[in-house]
C-alpha positions in Angstrom: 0.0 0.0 0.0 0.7 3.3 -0.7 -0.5 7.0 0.5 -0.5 9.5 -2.0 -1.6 13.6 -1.2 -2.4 15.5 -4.1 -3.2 19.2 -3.5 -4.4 21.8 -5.8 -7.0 24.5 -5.7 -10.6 24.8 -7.7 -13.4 27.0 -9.0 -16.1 25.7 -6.9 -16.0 23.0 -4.4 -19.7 21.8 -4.6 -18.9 21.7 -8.6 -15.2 20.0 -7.9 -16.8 17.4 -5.3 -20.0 16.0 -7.6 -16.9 15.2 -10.4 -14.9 13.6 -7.7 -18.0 11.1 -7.0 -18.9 10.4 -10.6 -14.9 9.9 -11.2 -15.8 6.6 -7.8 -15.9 3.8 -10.0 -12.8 4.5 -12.1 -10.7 5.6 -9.2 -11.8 2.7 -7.4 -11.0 0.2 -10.5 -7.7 1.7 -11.1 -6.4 0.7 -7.6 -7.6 3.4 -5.0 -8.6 2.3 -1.4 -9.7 5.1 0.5 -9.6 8.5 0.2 -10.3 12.1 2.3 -10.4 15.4 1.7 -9.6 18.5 3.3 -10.4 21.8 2.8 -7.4 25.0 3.5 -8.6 27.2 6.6 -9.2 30.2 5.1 -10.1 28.8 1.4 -13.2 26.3 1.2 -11.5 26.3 -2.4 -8.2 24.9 -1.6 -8.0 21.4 -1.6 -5.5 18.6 -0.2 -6.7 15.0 -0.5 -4.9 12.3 0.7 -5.8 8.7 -0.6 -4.8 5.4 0.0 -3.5 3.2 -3.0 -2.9 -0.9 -3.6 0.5 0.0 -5.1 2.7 2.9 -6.2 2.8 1.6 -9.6 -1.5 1.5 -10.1 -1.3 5.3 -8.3 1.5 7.2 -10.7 -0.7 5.3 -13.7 -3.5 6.9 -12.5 -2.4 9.7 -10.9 -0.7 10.4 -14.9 -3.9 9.2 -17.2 -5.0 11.4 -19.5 -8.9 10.2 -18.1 -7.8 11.8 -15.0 -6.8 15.1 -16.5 -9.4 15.8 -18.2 -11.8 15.0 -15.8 -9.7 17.6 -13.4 -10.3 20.2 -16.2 -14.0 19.7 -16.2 -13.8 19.7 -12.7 -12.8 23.1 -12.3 -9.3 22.6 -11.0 -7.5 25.7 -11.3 -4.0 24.6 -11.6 -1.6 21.7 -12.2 -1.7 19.9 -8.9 1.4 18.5 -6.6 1.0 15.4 -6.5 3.2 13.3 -3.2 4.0 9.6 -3.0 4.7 8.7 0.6 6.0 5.9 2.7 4.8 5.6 6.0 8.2 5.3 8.3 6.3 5.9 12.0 3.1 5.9 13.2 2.2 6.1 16.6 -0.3 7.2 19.4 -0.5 9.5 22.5 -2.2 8.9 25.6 
């Protein structure tokens, strides 16, 4: 497994978040286990989502598809998003 934070900003959120649902099926095809979003303080418009993928190799296909893209254009997202792959190398718990 692999988690993967993307972060980019959009036109509209409500617009962005009904093409994130309609883009389930593929996303969830294509390898993607779980996902959430979060919304900048300050900028309902500014997004960073972090997801959770079966393999790095099925994300950066993905993550690089030209289906994707394009549906990020129709989406209203502003600009090219960044786009992380990360490792987990600690995880842990206060009491």
């Amino acid at each position: 497994m692999i988690s993967v934070m993307v972060s980019h900003p959009v036109k509209n959120y409500a617009h962005w978040k009904q093409a994130f649902d309609n883009f389930h099926d593929q996303r969830q095809e294509a390898g993607e286990l779980s996902y959430q979003v979060f919304q900048t303080t300050g900028s309902d418009e500014y997004l960073e989502l972090l997801f959770t993928w079966d393999t790095e190799e099925h994300a950066q296909t993905f993550f690089h598809s030209e289906a994707l893209r394009t549906v990020m254009s129709e989406a209203g997202v502003i600009s090219a998003p960044e786009i992380r792959y990360l490792h987990r190398s600690d995880k842990g718990k206060l009491h």
